[in-house]
Short mmCIF file of the C-alpha atoms (twelve columns), coordinates in Angstrom:
data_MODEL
# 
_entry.id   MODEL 
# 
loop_
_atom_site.group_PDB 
_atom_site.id 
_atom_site.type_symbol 
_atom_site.label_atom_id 
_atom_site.label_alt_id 
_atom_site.label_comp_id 
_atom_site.label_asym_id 
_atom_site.label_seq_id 
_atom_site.Cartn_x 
_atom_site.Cartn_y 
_atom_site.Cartn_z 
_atom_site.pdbx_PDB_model_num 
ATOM 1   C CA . UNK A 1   0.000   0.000   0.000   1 
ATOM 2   C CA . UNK A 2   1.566   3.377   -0.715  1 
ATOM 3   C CA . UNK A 3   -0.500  6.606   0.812   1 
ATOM 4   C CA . UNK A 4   0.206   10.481  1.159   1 
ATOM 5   C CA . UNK A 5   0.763   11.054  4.592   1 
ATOM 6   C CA . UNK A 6   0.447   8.558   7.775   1 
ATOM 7   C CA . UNK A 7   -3.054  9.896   9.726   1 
ATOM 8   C CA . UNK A 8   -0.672  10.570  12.924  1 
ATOM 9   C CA . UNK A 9   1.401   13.071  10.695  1 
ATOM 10  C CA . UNK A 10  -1.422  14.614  8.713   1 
ATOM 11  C CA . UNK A 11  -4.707  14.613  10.209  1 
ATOM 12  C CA . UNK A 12  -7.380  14.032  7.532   1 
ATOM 13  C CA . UNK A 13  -9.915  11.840  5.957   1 
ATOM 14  C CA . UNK A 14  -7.695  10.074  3.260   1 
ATOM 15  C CA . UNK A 15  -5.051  9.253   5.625   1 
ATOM 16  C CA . UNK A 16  -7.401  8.028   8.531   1 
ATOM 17  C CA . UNK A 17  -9.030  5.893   5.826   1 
ATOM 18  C CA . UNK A 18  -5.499  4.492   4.358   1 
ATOM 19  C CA . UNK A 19  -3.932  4.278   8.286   1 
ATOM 20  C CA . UNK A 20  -7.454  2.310   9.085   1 
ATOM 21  C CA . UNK A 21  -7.413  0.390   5.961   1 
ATOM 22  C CA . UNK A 22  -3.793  -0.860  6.802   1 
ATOM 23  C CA . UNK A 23  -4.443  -1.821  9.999   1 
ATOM 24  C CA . UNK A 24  -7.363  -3.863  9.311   1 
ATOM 25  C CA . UNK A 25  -5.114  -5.584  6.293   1 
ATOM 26  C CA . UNK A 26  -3.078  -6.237  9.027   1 
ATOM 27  C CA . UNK A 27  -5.083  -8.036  11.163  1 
ATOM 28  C CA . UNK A 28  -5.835  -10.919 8.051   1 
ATOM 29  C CA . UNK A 29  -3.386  -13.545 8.999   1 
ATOM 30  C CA . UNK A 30  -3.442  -14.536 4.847   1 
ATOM 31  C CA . UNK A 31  -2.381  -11.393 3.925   1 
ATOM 32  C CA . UNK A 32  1.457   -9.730  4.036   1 
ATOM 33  C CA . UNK A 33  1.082   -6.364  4.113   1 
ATOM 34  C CA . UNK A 34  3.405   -3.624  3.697   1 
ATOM 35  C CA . UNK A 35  2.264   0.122   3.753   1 
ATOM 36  C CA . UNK A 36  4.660   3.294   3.386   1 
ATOM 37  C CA . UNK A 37  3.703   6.891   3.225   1 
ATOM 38  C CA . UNK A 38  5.000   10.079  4.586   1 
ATOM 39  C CA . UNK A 39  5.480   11.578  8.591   1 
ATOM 40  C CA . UNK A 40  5.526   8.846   11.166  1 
ATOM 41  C CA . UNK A 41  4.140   5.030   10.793  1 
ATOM 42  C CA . UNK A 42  2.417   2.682   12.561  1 
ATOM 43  C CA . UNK A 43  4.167   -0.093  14.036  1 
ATOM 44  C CA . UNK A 44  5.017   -2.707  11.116  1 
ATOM 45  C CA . UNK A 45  4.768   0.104   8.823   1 
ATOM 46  C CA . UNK A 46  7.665   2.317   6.693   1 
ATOM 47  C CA . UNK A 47  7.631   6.079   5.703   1 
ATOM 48  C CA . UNK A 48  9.366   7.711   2.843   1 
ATOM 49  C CA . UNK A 49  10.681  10.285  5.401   1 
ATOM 50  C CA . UNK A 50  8.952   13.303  7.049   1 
ATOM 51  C CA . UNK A 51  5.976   15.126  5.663   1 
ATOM 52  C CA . UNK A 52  7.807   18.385  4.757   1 
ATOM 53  C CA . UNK A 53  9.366   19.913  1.837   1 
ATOM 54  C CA . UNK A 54  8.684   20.325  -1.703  1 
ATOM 55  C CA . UNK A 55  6.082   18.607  -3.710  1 
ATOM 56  C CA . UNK A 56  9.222   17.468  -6.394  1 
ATOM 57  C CA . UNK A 57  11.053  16.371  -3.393  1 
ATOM 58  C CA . UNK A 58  8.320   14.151  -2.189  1 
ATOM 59  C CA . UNK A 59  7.323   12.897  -5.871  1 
ATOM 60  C CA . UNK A 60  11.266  11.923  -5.925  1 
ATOM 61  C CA . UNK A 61  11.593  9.964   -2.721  1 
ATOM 62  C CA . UNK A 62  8.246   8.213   -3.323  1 
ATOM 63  C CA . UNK A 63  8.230   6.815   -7.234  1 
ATOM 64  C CA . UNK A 64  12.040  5.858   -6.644  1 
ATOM 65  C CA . UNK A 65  11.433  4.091   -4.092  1 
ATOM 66  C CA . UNK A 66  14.509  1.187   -4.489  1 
ATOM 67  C CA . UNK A 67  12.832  -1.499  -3.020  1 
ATOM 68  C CA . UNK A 68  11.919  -4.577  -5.224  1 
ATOM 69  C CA . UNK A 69  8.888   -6.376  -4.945  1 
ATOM 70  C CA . UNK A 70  7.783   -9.741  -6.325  1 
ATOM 71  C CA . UNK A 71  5.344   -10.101 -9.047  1 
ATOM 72  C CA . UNK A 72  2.856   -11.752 -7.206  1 
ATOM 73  C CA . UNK A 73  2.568   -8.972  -4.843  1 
ATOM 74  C CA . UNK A 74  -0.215  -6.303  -5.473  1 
ATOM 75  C CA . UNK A 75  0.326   -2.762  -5.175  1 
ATOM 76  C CA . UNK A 76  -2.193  -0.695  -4.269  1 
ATOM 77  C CA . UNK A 77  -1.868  2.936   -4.652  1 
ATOM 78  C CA . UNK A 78  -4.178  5.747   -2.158  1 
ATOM 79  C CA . UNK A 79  -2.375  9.168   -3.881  1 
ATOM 80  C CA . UNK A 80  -1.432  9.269   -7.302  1 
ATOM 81  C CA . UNK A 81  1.362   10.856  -7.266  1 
ATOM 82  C CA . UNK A 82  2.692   8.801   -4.964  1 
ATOM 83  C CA . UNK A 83  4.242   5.377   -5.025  1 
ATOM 84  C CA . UNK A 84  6.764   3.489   -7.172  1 
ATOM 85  C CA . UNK A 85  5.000   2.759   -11.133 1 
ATOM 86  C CA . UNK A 86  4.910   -1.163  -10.493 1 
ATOM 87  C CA . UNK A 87  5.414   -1.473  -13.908 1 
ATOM 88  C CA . UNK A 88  5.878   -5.742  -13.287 1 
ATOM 89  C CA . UNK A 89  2.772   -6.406  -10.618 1 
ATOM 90  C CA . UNK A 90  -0.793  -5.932  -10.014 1 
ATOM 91  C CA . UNK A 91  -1.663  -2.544  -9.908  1 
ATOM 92  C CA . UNK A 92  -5.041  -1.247  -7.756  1 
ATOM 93  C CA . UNK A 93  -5.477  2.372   -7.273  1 
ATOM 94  C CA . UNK A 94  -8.053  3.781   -4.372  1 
ATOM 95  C CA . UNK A 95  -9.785  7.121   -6.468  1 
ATOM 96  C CA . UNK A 96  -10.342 9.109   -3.159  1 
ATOM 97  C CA . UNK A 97  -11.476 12.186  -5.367  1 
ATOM 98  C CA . UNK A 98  -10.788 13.956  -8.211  1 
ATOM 99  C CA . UNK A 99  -7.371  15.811  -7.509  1 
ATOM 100 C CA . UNK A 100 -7.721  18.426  -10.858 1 
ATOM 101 C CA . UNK A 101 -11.407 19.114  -9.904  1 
ATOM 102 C CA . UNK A 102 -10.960 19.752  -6.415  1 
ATOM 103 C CA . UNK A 103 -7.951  22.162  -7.233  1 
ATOM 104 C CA . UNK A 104 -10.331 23.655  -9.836  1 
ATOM 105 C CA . UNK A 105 -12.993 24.792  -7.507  1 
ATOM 106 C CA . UNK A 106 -10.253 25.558  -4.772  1 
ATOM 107 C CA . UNK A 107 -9.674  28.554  -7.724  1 
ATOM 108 C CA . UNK A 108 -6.372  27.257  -8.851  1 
ATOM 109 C CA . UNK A 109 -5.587  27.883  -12.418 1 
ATOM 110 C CA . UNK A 110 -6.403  26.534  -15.400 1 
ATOM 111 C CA . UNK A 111 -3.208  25.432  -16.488 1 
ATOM 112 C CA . UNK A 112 -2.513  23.515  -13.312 1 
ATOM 113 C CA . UNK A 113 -5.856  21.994  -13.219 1 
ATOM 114 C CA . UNK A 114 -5.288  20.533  -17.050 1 
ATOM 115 C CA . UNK A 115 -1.293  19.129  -15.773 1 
ATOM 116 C CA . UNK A 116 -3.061  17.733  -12.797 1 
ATOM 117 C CA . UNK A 117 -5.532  15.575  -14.430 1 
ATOM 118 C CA . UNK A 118 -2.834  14.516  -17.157 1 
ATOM 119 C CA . UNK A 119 -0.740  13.521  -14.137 1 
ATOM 120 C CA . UNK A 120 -3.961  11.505  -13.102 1 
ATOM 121 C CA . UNK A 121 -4.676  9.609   -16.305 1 
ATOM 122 C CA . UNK A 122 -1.328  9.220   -16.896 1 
ATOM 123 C CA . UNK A 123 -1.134  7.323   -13.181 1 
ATOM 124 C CA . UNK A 124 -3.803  5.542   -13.944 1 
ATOM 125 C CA . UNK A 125 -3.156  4.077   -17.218 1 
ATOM 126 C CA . UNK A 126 -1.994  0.715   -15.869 1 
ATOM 127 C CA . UNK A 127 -4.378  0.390   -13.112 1 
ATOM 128 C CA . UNK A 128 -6.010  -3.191  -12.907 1 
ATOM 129 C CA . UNK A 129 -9.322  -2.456  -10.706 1 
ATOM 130 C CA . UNK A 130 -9.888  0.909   -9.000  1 
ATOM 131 C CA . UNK A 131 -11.235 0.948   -5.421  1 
ATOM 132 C CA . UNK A 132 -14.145 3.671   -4.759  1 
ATOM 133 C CA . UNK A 133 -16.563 4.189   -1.965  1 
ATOM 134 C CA . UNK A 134 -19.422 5.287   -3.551  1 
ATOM 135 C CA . UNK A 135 -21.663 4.768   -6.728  1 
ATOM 136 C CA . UNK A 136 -21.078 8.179   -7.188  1 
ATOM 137 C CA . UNK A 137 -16.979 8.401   -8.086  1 
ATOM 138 C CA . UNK A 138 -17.837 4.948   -9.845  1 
ATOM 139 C CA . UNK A 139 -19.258 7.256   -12.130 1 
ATOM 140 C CA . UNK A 140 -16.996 9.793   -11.750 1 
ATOM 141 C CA . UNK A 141 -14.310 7.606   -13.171 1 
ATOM 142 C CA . UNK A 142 -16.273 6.035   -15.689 1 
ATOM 143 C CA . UNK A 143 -17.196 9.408   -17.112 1 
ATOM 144 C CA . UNK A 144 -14.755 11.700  -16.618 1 
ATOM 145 C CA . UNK A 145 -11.476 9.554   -16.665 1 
ATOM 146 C CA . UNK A 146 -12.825 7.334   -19.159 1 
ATOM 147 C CA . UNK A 147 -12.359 4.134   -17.189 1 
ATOM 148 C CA . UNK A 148 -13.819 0.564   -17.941 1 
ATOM 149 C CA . UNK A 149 -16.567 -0.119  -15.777 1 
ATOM 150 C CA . UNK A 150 -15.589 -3.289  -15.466 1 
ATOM 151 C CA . UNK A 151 -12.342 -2.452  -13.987 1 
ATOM 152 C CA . UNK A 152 -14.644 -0.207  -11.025 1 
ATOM 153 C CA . UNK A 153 -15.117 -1.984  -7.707  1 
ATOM 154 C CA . UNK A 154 -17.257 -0.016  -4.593  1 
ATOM 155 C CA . UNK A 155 -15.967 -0.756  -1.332  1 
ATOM 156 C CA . UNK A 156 -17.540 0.854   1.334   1 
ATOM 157 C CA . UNK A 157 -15.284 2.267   4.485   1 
ATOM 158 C CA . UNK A 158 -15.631 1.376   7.691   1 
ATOM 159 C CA . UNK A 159 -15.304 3.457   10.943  1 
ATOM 160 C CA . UNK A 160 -12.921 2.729   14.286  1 
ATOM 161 C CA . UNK A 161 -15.576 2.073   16.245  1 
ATOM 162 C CA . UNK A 162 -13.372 1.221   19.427  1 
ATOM 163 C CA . UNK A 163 -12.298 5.046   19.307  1 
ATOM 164 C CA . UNK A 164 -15.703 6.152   20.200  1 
ATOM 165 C CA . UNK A 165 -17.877 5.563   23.241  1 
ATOM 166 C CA . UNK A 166 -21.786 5.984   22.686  1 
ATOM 167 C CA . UNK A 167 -23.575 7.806   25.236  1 
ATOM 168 C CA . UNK A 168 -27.897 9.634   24.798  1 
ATOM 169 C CA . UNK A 169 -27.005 12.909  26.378  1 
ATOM 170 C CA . UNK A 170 -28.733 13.555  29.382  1 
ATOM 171 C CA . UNK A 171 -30.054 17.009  28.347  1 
ATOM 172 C CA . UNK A 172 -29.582 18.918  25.264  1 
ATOM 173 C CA . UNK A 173 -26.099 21.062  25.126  1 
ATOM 174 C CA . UNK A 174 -28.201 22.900  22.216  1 
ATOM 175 C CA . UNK A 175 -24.807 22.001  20.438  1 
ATOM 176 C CA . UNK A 176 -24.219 21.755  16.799  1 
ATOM 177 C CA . UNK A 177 -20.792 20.091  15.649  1 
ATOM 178 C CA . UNK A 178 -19.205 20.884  12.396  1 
ATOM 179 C CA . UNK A 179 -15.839 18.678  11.666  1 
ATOM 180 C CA . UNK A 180 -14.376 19.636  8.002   1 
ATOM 181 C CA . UNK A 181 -11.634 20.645  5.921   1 
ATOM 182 C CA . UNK A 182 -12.133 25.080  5.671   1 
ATOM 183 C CA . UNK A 183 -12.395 24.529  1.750   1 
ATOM 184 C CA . UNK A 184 -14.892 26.215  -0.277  1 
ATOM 185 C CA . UNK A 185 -16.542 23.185  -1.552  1 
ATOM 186 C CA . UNK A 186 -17.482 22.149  1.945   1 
ATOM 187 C CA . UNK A 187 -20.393 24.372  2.629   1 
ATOM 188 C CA . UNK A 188 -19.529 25.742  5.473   1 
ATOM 189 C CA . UNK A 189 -20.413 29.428  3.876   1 
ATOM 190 C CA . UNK A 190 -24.057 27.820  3.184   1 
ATOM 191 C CA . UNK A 191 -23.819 26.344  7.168   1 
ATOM 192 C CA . UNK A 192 -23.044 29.888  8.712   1 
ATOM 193 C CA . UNK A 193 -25.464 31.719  6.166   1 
ATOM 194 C CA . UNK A 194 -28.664 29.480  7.981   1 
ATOM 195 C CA . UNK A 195 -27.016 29.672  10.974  1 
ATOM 196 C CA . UNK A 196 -29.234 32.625  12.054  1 
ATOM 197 C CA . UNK A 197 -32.581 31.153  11.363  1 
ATOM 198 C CA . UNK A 198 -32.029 28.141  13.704  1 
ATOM 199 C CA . UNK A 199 -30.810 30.373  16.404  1 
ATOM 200 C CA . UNK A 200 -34.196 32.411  15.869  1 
ATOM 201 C CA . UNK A 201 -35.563 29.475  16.883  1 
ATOM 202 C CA . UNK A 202 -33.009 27.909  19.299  1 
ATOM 203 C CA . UNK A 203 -31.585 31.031  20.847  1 
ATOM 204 C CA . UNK A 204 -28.867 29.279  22.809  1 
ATOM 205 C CA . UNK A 205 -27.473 26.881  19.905  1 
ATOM 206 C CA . UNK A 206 -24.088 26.739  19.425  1 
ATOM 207 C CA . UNK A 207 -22.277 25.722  16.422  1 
ATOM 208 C CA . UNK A 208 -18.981 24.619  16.869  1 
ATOM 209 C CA . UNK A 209 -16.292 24.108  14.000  1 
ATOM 210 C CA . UNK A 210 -13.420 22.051  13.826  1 
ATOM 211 C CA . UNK A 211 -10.650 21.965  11.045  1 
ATOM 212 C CA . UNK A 212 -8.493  24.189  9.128   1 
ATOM 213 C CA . UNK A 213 -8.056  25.294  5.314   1 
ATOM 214 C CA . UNK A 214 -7.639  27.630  2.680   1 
ATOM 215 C CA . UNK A 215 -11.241 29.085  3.097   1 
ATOM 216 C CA . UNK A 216 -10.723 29.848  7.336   1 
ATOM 217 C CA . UNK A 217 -9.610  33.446  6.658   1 
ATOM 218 C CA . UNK A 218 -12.994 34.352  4.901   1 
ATOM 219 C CA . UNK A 219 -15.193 32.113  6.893   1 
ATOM 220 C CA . UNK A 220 -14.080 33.545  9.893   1 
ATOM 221 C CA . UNK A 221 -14.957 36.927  8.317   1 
ATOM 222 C CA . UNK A 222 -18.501 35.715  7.867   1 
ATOM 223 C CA . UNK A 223 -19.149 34.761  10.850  1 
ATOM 224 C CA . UNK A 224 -17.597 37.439  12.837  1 
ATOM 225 C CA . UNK A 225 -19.722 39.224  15.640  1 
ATOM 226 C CA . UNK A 226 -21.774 35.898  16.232  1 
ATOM 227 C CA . UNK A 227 -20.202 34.951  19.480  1 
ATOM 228 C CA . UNK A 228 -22.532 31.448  19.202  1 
ATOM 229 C CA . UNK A 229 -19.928 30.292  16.387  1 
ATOM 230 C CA . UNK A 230 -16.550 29.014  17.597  1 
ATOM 231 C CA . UNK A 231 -13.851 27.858  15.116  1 
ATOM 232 C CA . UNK A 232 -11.958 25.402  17.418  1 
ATOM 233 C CA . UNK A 233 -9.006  24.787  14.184  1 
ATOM 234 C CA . UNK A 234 -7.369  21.108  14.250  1 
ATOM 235 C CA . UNK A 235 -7.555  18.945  17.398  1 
ATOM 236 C CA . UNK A 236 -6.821  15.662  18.152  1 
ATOM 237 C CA . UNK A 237 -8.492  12.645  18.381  1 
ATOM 238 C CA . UNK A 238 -9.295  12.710  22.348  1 
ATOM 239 C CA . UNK A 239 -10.448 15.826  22.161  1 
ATOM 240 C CA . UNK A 240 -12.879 15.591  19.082  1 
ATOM 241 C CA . UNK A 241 -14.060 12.132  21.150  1 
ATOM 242 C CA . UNK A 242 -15.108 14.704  23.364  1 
ATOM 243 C CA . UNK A 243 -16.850 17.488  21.347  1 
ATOM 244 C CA . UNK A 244 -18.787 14.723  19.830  1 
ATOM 245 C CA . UNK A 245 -20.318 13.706  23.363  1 
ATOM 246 C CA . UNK A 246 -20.717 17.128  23.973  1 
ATOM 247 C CA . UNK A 247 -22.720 17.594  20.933  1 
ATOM 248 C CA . UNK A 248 -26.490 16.773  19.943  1 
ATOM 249 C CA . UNK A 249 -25.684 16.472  16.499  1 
ATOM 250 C CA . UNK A 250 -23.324 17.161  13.351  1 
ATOM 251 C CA . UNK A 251 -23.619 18.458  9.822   1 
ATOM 252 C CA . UNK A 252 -21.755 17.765  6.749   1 
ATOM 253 C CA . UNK A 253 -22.859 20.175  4.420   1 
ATOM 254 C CA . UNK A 254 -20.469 19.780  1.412   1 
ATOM 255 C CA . UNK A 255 -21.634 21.540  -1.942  1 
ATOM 256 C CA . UNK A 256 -19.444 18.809  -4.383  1 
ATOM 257 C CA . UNK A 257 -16.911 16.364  -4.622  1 
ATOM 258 C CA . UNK A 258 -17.719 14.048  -1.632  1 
ATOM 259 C CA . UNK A 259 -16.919 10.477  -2.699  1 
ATOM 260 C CA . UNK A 260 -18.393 9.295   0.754   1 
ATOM 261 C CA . UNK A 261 -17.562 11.357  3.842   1 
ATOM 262 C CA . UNK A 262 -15.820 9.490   6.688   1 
ATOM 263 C CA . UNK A 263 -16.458 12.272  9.231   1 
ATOM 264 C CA . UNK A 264 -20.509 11.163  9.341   1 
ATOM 265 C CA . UNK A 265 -19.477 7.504   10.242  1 
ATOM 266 C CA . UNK A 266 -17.413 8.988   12.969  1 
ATOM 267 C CA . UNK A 267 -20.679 10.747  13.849  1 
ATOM 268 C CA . UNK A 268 -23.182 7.802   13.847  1 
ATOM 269 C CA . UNK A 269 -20.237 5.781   15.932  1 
ATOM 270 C CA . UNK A 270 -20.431 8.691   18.801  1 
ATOM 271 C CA . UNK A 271 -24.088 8.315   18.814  1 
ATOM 272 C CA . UNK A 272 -24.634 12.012  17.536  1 
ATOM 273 C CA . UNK A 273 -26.813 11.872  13.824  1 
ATOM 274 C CA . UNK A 274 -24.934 13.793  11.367  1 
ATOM 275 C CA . UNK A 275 -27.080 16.078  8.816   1 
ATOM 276 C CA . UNK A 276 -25.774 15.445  5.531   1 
ATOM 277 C CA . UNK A 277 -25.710 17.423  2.130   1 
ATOM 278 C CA . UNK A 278 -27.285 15.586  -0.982  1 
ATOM 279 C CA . UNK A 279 -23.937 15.508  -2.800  1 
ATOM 280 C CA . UNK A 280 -21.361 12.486  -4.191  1 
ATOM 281 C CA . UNK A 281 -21.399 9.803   -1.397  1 
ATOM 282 C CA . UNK A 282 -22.590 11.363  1.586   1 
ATOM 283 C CA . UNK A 283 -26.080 10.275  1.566   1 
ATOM 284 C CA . UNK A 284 -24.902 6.504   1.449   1 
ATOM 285 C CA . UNK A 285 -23.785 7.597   4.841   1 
ATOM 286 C CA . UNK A 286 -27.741 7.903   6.432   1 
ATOM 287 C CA . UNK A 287 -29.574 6.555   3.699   1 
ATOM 288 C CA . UNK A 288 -30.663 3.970   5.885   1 
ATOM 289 C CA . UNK A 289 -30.880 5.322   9.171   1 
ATOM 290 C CA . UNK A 290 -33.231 8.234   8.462   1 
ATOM 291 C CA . UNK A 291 -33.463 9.860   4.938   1 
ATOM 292 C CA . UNK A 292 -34.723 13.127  6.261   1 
ATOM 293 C CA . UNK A 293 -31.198 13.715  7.781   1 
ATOM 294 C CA . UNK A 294 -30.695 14.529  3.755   1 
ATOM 295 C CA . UNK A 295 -30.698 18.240  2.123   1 
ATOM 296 C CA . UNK A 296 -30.038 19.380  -0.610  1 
ATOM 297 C CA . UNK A 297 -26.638 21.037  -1.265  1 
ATOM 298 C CA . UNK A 298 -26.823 24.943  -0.870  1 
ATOM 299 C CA . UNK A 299 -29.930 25.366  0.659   1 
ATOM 300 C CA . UNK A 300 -29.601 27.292  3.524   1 
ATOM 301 C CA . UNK A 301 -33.565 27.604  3.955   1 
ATOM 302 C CA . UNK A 302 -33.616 23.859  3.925   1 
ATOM 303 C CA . UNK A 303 -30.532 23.689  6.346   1 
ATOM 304 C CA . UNK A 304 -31.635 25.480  8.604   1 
ATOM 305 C CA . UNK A 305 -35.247 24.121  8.863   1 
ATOM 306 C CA . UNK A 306 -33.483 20.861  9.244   1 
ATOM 307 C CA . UNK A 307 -31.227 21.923  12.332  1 
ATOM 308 C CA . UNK A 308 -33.881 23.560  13.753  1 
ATOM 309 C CA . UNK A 309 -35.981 20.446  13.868  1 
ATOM 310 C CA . UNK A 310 -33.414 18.280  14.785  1 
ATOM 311 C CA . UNK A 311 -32.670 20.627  17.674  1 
ATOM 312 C CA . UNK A 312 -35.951 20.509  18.792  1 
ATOM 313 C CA . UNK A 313 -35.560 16.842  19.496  1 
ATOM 314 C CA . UNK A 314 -36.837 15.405  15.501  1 
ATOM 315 C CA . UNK A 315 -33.322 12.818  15.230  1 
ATOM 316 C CA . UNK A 316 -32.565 9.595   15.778  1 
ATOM 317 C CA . UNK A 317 -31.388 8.802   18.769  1 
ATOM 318 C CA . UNK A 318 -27.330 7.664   20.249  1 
ATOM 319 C CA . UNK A 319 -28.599 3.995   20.230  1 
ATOM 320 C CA . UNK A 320 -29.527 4.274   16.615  1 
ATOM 321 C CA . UNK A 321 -26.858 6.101   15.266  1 
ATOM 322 C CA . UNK A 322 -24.672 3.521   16.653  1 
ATOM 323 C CA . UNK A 323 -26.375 0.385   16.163  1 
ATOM 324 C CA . UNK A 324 -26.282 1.845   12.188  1 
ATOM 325 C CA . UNK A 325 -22.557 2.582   12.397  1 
ATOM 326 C CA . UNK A 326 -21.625 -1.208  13.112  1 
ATOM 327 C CA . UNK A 327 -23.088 -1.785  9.424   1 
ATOM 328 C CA . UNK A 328 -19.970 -0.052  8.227   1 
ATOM 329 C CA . UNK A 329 -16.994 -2.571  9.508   1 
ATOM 330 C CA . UNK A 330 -13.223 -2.328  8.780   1 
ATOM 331 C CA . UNK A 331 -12.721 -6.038  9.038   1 
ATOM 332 C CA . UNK A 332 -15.945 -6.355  6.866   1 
ATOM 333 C CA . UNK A 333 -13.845 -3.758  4.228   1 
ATOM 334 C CA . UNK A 334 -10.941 -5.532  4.912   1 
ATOM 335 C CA . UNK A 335 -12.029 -8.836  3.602   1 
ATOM 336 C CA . UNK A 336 -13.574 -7.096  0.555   1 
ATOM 337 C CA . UNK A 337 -10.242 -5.887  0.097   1 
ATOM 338 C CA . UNK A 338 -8.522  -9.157  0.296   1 
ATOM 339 C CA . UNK A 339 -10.819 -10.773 -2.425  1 
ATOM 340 C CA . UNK A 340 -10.329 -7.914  -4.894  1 
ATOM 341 C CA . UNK A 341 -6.562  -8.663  -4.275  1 
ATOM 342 C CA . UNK A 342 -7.305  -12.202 -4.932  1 
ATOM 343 C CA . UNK A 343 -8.799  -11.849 -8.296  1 
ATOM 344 C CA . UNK A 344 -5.213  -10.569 -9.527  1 
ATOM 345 C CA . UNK A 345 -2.650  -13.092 -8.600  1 
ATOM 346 C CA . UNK A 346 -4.908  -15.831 -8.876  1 
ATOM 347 C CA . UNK A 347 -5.072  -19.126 -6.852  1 
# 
């Protein structure tokens, strides 16, 4: 397996997926598996050095990589521009998102958003199955990178569910809990737009967002002078454990390019039901739970009513949440995994 960054170096929802993912592999006795990415690794695990530095310098420590592998062993890529070009084994590449698209709407230019998706296809072109986690980037890739549907596989995540303890609060905190990347496409412009319509109705709600970005300067801006929004930037794991407990709820309310959304299986695993945007894969999230915790993407009228609803007690409660987050399994995803690897080095 070959990643971007280890999840203890780079906090995020690509490298807790590819740190989880490992682990899990791990834990098959069948399977020997070797990961590598950048920052610090797990035990059993190797890193291509520290997370710093140039992009070229990274790109150059990663694809030439010296170590030799053996043609039955699979390589399975997370990043594309990352990892040796396993020119002589099984190739599977995980298509976390569209890397050109998302630096598109992130306003880069057009020039580097055309060498960007080159770079993809051209990392890509040898790929034996592809590994997404949603119907939606099936698509995606089928349409847009011109990729064989028959090479697509979906394999849904799973979620750590040990890292989470589920708990009904015993009265409402009135506390709504926002845990994203501060890009653009995530919404949270739309989020803080409707956020004074549900405290019209909820006069002591609190929203309460976690993560950093490229968009924190402005949406900082926006929300200035409403002392009932608090921008918490990064934290770590024990203490996001604990802003979920303190919370009644979450939101996700990305406006594109969500190929699942890890952060509302985190949710449903704390017992707190996550409100999700109608966008990519994050309605496979709550589909089943309750479809009413879906809205469409930019509505801030249909936010808001939504909040202010769930706020007023109209959510499912910690027992559910949970009991719906045990669907999603890592071993389950694991073993998914292990067949897909199965089908290319044969018996």
């Amino acid at each position: 397996m070959t990643g971007s960054e280890w999840f203890a170096a780079a906090p995020g929802g690509l490298n807790r997926y590819f740190t989880d993912l490992y682990l899990a592999l791990a834990g098959i006795p069948e399977i020997d598996v070797t990961a590598i990415a950048f920052g610090n690794a797990p035990v059993g695990a190797q890193s291509w050095g520290p997370t710093g530095g140039s992009t070229a310098r990274r790109v150059r420590a990663a694809i030439s990589d010296p170590r030799g592998l053996p043609r039955e062993t699979v390589v399975d890529r997370h990043f594309c521009l990352y990892g040796p070009a396993a020119l002589r084994n099984p190739l599977v590449v995980h298509f976390h998102g569209p890397w050109a698209a998302e630096s598109r709407m992130a306003g880069e230019s057009a020039r580097t958003v055309r060498a960007k998706y080159l770079i993809e296809r051209l990392r890509y072109a040898r790929a034996d199955r592809f590994v997404v986690l949603s119907d939606h980037f099936r698509r995606l890739l089928i349409d847009d990178y011109r990729i064989p549907e028959r090479k697509v596989r979906i394999i849904p995540p799973g979620v750590d569910l040990d890292r989470f303890a589920t708990a009904e609060p015993t009265v409402s905190s009135g506390t709504v809990l926002c845990v994203r990347r501060l890009e653009r496409r995530m919404g949270i412009d739309v989020l803080i737009g409707a956020w004074p319509r549900v405290r019209a109705a909820h006069p002591d709600a609190r929203l309460v967002i976690v993560g950093t970005g490229t968009a924190e300067t402005e949406l900082r801006t926006l929300a200035a002078g409403d002392e009932s929004i608090t921008f918490t930037g990064p934290v770590s794991d024990v203490r996001l454990t604990r802003l979920y407990a303190a919370a009644d709820l979450t939101v996700v309310p990305s406006l594109a390019l969500e190929g699942f959304g890890l952060i509302a299986l985190e949710s449903l695993a704390a017992g707190r039901p996550p409100i999700v945007a109608d966008c990519g894969g994050l309605p496979d999230s709550v589909r089943e739970l309750d479809p009413s915790l879906i809205v469409p993407p930019g509505n801030a009228d249909a936010l808001a009513a939504r909040l202010r609803s769930a706020l007023s007690g109209e959510r499912p409660g910690a027992k559910q949440c949970r009991a719906h987050a045990e669907t999603f399994s890592w071993a389950v995803a694991a073993r998914r995994h292990r067949d897909l690897y199965a089908e290319l080095v044969g018996p």
